[in-house]
N, CA, C and O of each residue as an XYZ file, in Angstrom:
900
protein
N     186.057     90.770      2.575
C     187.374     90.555      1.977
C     188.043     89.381      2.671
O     188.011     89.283      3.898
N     188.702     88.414      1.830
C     189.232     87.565      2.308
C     190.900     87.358      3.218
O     191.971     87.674      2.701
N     190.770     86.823      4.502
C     192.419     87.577      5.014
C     193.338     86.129      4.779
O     193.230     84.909      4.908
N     194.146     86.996      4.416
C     195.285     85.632      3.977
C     195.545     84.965      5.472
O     195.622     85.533      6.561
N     195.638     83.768      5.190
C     196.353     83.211      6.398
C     197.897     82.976      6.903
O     198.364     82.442      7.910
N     198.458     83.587      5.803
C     199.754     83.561      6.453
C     200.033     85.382      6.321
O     201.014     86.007      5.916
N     199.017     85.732      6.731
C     200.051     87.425      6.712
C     200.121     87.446      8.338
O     199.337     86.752      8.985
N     201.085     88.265      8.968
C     201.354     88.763     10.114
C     200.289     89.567     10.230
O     199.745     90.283      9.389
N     199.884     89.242     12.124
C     198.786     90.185     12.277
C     198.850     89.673     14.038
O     199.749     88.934     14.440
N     197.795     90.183     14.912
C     197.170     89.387     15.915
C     196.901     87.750     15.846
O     196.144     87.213     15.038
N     197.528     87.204     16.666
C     197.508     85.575     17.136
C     198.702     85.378     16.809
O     199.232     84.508     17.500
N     199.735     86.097     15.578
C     200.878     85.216     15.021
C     201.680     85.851     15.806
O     201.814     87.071     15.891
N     202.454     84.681     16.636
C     204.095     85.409     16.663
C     205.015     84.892     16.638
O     205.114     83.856     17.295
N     206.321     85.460     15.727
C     207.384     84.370     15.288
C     208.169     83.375     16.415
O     208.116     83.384     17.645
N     208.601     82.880     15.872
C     209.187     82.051     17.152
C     208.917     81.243     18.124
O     209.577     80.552     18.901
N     207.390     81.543     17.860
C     206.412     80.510     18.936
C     206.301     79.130     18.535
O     205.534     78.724     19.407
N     206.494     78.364     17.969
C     206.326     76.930     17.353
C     205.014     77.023     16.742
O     204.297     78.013     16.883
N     204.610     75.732     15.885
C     203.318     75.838     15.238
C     202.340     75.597     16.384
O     202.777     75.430     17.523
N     201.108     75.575     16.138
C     199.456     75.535     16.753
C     198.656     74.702     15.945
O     198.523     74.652     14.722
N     198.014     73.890     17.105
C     197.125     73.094     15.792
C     195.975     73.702     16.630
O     196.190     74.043     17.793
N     194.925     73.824     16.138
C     193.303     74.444     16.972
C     192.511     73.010     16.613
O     192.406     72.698     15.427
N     192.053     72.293     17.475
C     190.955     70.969     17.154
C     189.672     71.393     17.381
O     189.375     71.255     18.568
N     188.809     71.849     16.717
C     187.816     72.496     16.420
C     186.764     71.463     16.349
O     186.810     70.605     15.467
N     185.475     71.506     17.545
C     184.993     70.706     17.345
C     183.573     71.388     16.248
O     183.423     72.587     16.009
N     182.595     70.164     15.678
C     181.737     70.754     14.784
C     180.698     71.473     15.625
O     181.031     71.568     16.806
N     179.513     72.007     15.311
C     178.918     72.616     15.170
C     177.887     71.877     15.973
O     178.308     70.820     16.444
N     176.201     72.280     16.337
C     175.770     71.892     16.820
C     174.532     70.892     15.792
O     173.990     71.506     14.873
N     174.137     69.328     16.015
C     173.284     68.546     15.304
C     172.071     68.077     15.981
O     171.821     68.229     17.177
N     171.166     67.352     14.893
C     169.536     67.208     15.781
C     170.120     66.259     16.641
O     169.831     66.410     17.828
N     170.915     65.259     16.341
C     171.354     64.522     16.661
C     171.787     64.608     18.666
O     171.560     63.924     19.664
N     172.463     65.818     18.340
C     173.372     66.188     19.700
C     171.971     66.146     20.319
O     171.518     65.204     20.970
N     171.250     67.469     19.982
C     169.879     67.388     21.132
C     169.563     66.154     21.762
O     169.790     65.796     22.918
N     168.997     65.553     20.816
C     168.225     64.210     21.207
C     169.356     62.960     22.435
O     168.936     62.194     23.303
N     170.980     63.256     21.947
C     171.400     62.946     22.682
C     171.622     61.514     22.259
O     171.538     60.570     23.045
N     171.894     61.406     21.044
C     171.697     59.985     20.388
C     173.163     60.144     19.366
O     173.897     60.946     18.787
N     172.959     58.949     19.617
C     174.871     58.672     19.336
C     175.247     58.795     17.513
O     174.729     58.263     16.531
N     175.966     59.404     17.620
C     176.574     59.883     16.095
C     177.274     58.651     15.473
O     176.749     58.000     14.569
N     178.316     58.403     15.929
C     179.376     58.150     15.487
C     179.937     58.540     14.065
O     180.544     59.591     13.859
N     179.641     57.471     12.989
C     180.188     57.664     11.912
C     179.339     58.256     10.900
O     179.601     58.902      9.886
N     178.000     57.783     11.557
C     176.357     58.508     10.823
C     177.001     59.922     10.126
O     178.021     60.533     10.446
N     176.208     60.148      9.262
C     176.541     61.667      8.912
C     175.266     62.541      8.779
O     174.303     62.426      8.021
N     175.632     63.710     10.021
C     174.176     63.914     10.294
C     174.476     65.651      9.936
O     175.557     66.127     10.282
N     173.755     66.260      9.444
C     174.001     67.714      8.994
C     173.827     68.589     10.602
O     173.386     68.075     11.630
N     174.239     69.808     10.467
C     174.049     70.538     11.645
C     172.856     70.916     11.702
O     172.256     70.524     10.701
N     171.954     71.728     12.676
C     170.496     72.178     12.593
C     170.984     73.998     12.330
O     172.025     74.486     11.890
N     169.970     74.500     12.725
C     170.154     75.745     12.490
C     171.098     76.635     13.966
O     172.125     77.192     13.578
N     170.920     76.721     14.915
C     171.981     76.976     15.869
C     173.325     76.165     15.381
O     174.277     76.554     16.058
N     173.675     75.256     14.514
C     174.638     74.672     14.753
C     175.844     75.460     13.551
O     177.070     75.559     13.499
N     174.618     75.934     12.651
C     175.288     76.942     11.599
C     175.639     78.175     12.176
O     176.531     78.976     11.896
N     174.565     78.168     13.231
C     175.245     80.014     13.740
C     176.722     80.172     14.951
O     177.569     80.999     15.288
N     176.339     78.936     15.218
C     177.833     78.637     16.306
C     178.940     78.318     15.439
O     180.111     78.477     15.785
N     178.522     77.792     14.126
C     179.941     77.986     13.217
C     180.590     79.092     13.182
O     181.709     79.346     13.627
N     179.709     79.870     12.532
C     179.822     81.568     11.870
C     180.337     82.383     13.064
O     181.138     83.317     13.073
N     179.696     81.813     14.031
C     180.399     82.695     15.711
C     181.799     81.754     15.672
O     182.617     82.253     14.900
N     182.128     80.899     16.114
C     183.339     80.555     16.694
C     184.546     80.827     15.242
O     185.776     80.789     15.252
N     183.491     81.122     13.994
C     185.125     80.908     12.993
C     185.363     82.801     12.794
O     186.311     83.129     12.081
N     184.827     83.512     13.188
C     184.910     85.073     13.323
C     186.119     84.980     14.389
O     187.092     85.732     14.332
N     186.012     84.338     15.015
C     187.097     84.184     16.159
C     188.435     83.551     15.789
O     189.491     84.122     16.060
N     188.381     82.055     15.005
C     189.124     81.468     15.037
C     189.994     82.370     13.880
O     191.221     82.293     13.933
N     189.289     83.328     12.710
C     189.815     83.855     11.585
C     191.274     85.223     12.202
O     192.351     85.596     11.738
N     190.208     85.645     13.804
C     191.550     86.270     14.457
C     192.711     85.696     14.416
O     193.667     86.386     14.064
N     192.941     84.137     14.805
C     194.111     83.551     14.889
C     195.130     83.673     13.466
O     196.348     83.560     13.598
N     194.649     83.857     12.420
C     195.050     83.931     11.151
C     195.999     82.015     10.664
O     197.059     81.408     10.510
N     194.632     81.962     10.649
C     195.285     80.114     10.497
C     195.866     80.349      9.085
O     195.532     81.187      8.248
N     196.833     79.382      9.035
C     197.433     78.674      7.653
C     196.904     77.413      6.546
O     197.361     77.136      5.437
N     195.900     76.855      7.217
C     195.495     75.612      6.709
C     194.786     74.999      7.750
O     195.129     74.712      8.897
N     193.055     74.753      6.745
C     192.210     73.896      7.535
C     192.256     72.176      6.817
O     192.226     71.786      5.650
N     192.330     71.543      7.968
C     191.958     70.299      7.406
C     190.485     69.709      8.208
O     190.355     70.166      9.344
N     189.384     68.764      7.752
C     188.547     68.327      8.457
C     187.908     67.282      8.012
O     187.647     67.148      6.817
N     187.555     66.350      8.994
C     186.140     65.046      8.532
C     185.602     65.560      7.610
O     185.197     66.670      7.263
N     185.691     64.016      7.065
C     184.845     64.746      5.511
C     183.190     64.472      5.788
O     182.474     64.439      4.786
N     182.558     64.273      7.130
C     181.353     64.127      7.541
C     180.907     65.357      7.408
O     181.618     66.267      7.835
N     179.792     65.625      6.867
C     178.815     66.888      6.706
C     178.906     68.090      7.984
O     179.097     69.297      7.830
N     178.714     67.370      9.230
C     178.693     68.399     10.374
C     180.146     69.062     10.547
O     180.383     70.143     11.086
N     180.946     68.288     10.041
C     182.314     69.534      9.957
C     182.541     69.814      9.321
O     182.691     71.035      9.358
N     182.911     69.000      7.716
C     182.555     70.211      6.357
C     182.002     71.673      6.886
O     182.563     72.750      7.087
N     181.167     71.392      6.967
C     179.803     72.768      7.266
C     180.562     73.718      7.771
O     180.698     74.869      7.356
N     181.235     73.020      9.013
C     181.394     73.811     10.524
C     183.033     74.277      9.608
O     183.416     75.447      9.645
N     183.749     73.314      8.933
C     184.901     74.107      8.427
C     184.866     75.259      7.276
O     185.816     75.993      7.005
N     183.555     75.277      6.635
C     183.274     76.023      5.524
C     183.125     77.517      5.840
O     183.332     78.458      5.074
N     182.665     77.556      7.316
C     182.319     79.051      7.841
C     183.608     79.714      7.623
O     183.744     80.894      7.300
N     184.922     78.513      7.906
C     185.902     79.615      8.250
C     186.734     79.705      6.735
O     187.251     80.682      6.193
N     186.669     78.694      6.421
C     187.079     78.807      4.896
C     186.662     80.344      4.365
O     187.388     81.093      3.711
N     185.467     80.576      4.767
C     184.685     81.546      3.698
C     185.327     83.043      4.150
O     185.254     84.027      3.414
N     185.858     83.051      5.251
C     186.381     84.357      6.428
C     187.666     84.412      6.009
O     188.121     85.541      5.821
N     188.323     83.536      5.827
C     189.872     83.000      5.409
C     190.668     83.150      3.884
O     191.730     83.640      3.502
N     189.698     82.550      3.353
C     189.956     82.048      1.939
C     190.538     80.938      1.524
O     190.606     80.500      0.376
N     191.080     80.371      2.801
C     191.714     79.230      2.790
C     190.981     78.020      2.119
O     189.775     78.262      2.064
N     191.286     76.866      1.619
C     190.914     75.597      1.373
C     190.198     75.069      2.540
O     189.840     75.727      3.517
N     190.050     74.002      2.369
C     189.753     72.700      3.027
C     190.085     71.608      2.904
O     189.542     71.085      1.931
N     190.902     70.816      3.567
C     191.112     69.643      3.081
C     190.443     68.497      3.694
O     190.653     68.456      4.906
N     189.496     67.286      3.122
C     189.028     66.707      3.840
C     189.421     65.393      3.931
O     189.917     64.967      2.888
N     189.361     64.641      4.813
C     190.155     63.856      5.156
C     189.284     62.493      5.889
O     188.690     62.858      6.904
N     189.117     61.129      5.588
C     188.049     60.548      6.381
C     188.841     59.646      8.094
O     188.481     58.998      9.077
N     190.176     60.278      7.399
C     190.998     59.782      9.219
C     190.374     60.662     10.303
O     190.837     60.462     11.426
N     189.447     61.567     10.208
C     189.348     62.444     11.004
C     187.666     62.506     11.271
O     187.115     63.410     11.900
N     186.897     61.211     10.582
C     185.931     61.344     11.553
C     185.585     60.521     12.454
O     186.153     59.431     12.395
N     184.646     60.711     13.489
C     184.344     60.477     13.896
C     184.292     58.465     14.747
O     183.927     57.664     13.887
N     184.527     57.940     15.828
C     184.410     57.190     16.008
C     183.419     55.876     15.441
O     182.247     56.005     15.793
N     183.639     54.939     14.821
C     182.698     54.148     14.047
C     182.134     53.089     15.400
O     182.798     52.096     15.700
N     180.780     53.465     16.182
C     180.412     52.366     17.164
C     179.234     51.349     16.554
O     178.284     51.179     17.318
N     179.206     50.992     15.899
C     178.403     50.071     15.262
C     177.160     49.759     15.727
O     176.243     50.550     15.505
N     176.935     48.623     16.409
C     175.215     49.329     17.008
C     174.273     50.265     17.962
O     173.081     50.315     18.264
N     175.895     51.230     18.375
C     174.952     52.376     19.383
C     174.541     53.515     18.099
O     173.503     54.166     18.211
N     175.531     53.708     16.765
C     174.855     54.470     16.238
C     173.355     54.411     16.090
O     172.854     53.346     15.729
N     172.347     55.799     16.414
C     171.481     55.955     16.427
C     170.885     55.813     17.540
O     169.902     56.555     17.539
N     170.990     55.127     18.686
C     170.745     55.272     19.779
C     170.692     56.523     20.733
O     171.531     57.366     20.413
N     170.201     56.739     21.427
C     169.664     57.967     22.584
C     170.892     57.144     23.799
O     171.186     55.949     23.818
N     171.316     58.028     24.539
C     172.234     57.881     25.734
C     171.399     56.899     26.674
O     171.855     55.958     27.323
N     170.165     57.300     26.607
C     169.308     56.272     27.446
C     169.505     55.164     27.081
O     170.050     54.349     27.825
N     169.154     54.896     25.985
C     169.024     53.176     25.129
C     170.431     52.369     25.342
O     170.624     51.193     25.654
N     171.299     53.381     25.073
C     172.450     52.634     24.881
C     172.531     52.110     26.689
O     172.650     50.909     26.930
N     172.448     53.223     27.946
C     172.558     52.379     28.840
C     171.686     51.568     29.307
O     171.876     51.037     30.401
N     170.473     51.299     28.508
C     169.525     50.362     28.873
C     169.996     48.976     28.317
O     169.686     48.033     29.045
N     170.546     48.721     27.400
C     170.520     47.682     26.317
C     172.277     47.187     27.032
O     172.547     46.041     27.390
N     173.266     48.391     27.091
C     174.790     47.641     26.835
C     175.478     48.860     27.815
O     176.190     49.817     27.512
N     174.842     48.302     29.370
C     175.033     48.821     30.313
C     176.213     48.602     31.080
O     176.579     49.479     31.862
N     177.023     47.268     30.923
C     177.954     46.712     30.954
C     179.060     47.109     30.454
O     180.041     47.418     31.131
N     178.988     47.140     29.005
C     179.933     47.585     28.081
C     180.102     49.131     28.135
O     181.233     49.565     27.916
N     178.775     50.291     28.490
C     179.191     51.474     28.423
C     179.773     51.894     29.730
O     180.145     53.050     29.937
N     179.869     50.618     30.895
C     180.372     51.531     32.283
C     181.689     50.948     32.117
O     182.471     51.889     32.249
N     182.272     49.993     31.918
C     183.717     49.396     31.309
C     183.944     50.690     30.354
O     184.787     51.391     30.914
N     183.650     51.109     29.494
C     184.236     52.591     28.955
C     184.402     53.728     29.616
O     185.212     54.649     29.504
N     183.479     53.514     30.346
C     183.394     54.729     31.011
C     184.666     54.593     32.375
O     185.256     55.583     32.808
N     184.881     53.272     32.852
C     186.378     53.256     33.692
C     187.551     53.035     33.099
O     188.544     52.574     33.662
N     187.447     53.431     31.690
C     188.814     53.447     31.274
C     189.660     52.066     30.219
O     190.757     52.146     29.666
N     188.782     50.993     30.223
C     188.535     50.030     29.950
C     188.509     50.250     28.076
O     187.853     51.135     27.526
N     189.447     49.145     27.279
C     189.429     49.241     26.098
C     188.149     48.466     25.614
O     187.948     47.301     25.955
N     187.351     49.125     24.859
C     185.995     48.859     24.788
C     185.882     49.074     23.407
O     186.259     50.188     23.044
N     185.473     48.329     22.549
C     184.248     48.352     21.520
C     183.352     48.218     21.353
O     182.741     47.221     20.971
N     182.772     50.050     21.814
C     181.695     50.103     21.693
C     180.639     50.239     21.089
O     180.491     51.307     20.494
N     179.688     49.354     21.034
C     178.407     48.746     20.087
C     179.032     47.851     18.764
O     178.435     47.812     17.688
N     180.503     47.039     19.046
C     181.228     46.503     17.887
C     182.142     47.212     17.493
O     183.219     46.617     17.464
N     182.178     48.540     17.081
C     182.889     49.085     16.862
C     184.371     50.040     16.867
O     184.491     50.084     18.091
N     185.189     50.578     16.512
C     186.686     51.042     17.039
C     186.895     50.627     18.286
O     185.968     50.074     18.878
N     188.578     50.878     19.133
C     188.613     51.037     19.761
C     189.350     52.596     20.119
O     190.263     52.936     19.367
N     189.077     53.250     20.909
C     189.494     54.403     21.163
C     191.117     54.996     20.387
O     191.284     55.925     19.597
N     192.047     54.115     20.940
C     193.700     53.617     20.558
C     193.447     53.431     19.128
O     194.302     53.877     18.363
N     192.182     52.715     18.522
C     192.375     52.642     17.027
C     192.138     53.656     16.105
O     192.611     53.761     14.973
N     191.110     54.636     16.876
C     190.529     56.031     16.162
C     191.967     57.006     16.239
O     192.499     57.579     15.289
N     192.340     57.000     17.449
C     193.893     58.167     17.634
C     194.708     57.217     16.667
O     195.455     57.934     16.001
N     194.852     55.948     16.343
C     195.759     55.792     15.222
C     195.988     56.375     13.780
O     196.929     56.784     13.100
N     194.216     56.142     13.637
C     193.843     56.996     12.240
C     193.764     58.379     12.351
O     193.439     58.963     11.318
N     193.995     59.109     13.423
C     193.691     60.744     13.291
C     194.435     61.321     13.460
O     194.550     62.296     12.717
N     195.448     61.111     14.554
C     196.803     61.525     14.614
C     197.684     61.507     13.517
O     197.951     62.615     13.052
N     198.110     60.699     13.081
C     199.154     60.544     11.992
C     198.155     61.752     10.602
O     198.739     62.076      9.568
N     197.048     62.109     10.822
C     196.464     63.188      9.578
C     196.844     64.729     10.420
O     197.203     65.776      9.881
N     196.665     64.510     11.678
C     197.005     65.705     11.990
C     198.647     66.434     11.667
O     198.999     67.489     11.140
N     199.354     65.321     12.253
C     200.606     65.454     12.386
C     201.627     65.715     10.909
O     202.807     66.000     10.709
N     200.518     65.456     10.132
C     201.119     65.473      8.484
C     200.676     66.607      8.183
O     201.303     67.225      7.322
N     199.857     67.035      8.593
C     199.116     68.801      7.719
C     200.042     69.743      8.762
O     200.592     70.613      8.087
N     200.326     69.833      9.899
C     201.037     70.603     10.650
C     202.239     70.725      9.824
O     202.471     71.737      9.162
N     203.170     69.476      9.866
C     204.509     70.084      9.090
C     204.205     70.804      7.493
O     205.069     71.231      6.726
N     203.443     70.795      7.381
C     203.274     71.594      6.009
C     202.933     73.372      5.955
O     202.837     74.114      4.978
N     202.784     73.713      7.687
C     202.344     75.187      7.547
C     203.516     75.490      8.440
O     204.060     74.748      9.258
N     203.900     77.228      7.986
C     205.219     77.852      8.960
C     205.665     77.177     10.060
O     205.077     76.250     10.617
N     207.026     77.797     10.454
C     207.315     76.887     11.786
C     206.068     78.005     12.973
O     205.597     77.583     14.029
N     205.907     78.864     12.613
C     205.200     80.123     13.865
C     203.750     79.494     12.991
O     203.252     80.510     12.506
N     203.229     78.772     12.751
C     201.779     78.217     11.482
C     201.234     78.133     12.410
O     201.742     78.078     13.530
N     199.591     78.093     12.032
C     198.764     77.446     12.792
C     197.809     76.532     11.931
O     197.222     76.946     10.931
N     197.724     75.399     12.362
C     197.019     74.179     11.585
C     195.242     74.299     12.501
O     194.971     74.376     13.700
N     194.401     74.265     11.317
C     192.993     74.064     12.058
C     192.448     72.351     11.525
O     192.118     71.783     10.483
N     192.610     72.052     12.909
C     191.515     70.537     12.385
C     190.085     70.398     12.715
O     189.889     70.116     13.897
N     189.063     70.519     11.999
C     187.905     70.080     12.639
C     187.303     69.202     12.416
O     186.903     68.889     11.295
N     187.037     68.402     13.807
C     186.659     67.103     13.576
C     185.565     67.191     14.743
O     184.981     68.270     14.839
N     185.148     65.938     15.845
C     184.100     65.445     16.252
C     184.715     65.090     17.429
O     185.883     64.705     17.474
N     183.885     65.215     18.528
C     184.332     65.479     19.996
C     185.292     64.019     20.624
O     186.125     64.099     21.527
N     184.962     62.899     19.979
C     185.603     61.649     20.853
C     187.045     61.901     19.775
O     188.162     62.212     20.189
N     186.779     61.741     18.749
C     188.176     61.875     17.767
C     189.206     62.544     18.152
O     190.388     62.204     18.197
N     188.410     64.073     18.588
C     189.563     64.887     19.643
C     190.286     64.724     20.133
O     191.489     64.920     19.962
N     189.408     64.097     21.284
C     189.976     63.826     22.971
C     191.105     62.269     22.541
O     192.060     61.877     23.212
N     190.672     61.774     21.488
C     191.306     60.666     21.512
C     192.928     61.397     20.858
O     193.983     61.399     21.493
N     192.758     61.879     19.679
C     194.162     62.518     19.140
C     194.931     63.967     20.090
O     196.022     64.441     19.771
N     194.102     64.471     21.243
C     194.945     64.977     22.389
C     195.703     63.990     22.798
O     196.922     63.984     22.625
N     195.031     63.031     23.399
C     195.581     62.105     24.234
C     196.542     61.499     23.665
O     197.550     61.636     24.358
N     196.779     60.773     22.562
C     197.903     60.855     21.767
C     199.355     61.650     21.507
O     200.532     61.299     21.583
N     198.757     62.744     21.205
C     199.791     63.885     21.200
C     200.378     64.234     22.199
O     201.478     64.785     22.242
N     199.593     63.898     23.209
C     200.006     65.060     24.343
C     201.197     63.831     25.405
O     202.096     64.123     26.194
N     200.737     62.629     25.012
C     202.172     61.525     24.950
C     201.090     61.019     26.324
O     201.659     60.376     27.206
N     199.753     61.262     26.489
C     199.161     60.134     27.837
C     198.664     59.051     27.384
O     198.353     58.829     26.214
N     198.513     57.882     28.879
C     198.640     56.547     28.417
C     197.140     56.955     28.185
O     196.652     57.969     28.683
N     196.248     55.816     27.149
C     195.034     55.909     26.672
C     194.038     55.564     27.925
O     192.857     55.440     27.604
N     194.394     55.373     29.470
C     193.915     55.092     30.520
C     193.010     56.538     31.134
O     191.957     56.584     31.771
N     193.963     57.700     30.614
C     193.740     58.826     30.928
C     193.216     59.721     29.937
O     192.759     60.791     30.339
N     193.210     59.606     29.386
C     192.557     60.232     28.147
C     191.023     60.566     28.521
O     190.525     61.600     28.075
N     190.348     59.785     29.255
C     188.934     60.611     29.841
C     189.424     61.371     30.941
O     188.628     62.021     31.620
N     190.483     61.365     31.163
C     190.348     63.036     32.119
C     190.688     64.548     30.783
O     191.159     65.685     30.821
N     190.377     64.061     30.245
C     190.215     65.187     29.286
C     188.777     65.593     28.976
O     188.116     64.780     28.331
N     188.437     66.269     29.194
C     187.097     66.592     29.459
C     186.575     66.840     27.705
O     187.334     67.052     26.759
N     184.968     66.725     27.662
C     184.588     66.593     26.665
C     184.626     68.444     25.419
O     185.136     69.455     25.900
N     184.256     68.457     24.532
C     184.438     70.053     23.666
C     182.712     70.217     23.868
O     182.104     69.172     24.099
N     182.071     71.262     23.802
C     180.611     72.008     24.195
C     181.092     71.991     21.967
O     182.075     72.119     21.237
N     179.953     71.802     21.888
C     179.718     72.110     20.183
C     180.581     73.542     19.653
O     180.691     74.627     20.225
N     180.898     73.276     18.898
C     181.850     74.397     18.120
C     183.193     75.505     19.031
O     183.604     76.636     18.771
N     183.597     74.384     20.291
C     184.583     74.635     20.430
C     185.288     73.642     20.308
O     185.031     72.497     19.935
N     186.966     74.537     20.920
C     188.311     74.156     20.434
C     189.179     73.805     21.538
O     188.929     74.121     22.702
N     190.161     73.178     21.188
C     191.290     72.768     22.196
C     192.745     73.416     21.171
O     192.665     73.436     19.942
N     193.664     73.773     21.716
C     194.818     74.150     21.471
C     196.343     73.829     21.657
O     196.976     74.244     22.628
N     196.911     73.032     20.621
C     197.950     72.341     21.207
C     199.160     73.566     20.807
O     198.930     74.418     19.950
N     200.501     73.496     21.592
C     201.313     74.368     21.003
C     202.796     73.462     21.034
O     203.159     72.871     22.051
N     203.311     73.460     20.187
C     204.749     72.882     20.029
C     205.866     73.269     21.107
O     205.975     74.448     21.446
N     206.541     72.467     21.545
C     207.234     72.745     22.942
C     208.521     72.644     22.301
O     208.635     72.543     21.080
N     209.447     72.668     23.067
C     211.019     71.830     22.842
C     210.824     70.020     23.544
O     211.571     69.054     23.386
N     209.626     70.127     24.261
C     209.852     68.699     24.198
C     208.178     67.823     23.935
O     207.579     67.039     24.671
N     207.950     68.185     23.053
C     207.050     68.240     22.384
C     205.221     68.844     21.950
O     205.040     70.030     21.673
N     204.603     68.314     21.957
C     203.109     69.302     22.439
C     202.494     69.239     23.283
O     202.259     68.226     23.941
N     201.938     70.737     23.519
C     201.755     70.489     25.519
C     199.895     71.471     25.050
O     199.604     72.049     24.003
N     199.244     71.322     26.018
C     198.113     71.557     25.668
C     197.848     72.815     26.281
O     198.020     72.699     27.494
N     197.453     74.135     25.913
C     197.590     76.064     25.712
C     195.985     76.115     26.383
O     195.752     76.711     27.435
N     194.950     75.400     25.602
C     194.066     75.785     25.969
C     193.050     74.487     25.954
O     193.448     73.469     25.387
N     192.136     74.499     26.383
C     190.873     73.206     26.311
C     189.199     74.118     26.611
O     188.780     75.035     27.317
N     188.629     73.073     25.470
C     186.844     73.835     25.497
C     186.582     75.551     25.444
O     185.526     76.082     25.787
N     187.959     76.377     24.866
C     187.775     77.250     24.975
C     186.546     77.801     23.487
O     186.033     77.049     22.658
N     186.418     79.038     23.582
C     185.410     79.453     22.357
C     184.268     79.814     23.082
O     183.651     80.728     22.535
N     183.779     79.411     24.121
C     182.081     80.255     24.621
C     182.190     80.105     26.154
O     183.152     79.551     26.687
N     181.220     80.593     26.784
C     180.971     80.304     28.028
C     180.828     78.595     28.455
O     180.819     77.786     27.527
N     180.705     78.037     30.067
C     180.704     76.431     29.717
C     179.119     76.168     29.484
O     178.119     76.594     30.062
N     179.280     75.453     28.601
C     177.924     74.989     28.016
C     177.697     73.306     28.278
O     178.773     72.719     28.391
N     176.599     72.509     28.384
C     176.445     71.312     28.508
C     177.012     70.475     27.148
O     176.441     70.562     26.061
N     178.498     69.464     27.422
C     178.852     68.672     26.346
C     177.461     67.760     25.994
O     176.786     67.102     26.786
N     177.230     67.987     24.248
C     176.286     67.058     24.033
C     176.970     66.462     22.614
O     177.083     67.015     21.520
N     177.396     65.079     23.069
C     178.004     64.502     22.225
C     178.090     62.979     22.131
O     177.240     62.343     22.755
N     179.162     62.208     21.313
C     179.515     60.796     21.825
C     180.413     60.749     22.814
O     180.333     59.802     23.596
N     180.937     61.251     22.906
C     182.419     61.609     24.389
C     181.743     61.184     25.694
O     182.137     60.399     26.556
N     180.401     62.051     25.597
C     179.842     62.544     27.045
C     179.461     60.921     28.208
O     179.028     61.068     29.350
């Protein structure tokens, strides 16, 4: 049976400000191998469907109001589990996928630091980088934030908004929200496949409830990492 998302139950309580849950996708062949996603659209494997179905049994406790997600296959997927628990929609959205790095897509973590070893340790200190050509970090939180921030005002003020998107997109639209300079934004640690981070509405604005929660800690295998 399908549970409404706006009935009162466990997770809701009035008065609390809205919740957005940033839900990362599911697990891909891709992640294994350890080879860079970005904008590629790569389907989940079979663990990556069952870590859906596990983390959205959970997330369906929260009694969300509205999912929005990348319209890339691995979160479709990963948002469909909960759709199906919910009844809720989906809205998909292409501000919300994934970082576009132009020639590391397809690359193995190895290759990329064999080939553009330079360019990935300048990212890695914080350094505005386009990497393999592509976005810059500040340019992805431009496009993802402003989608988040528009589906939130549309659910209760006590609502909870689900976004699922792709692990760098995340960390980049935390960092945004959460009002840090984009210097710091890698101290935000990376999401383990098919978990979530939790922002909650403050009086002085959104402050971050929870991070990588959803399983035990598991090895991040992603573009973030």
């Amino acid at each position: 049976m399908a549970v409404s998302g706006a009935a009162e139950g466990p997770g809701r309580a009035p008065g609390r400000g809205r919740r957005i849950i940033l839900w990362r996708h599911g697990q891909t062949p891709w992640n294994v191998e350890r080879r860079f996603q970005g904008s590629t659209d790569v389907e989940l494997t079979e663990t990556g469907v069952g870590q859906a179905r596990h983390a959205a049994r959970l997330l369906a406790s929260l009694r969300p109001d509205a999912i929005v997600s990348s319209d890339l296959l691995r979160a479709t997927c990963t948002a469909a589990e909960l759709a199906a628990l919910t009844g809720l929609e989906v809205t998909r959205d292409e501000g919300l996928r994934e970082t576009y790095a132009g020639v590391w897509q397809g690359l193995t973590h190895e290759e990329i630091i064999g080939r553009y070893g330079d360019q990935y340790a300048a990212w890695k200190r914080g350094e505005p980088v386009r990497r393999g050509g592509g976005e810059l970090e500040t340019e992805v939180a431009d496009r993802a934030a402003p989608v988040v921030l528009r589906h939130v005002e549309k659910v209760p003020e006590d609502g909870t908004l689900v976004v699922v998107s792709h692990g760098g997109t995340i960390r980049t639209t935390l960092g945004r929200l959460l009002g840090l300079e984009p210097h710091h934004w890698e101290s935000l640690g990376g999401l383990s496949n098919c978990c979530w981070s939790v922002l909650g509405e403050g009086a002085r604005g959104w402050r971050l409830l929870e991070h990588n929660a959803g399983t035990l800690p598991e090895p991040v295998l992603g573009d973030d990492d």
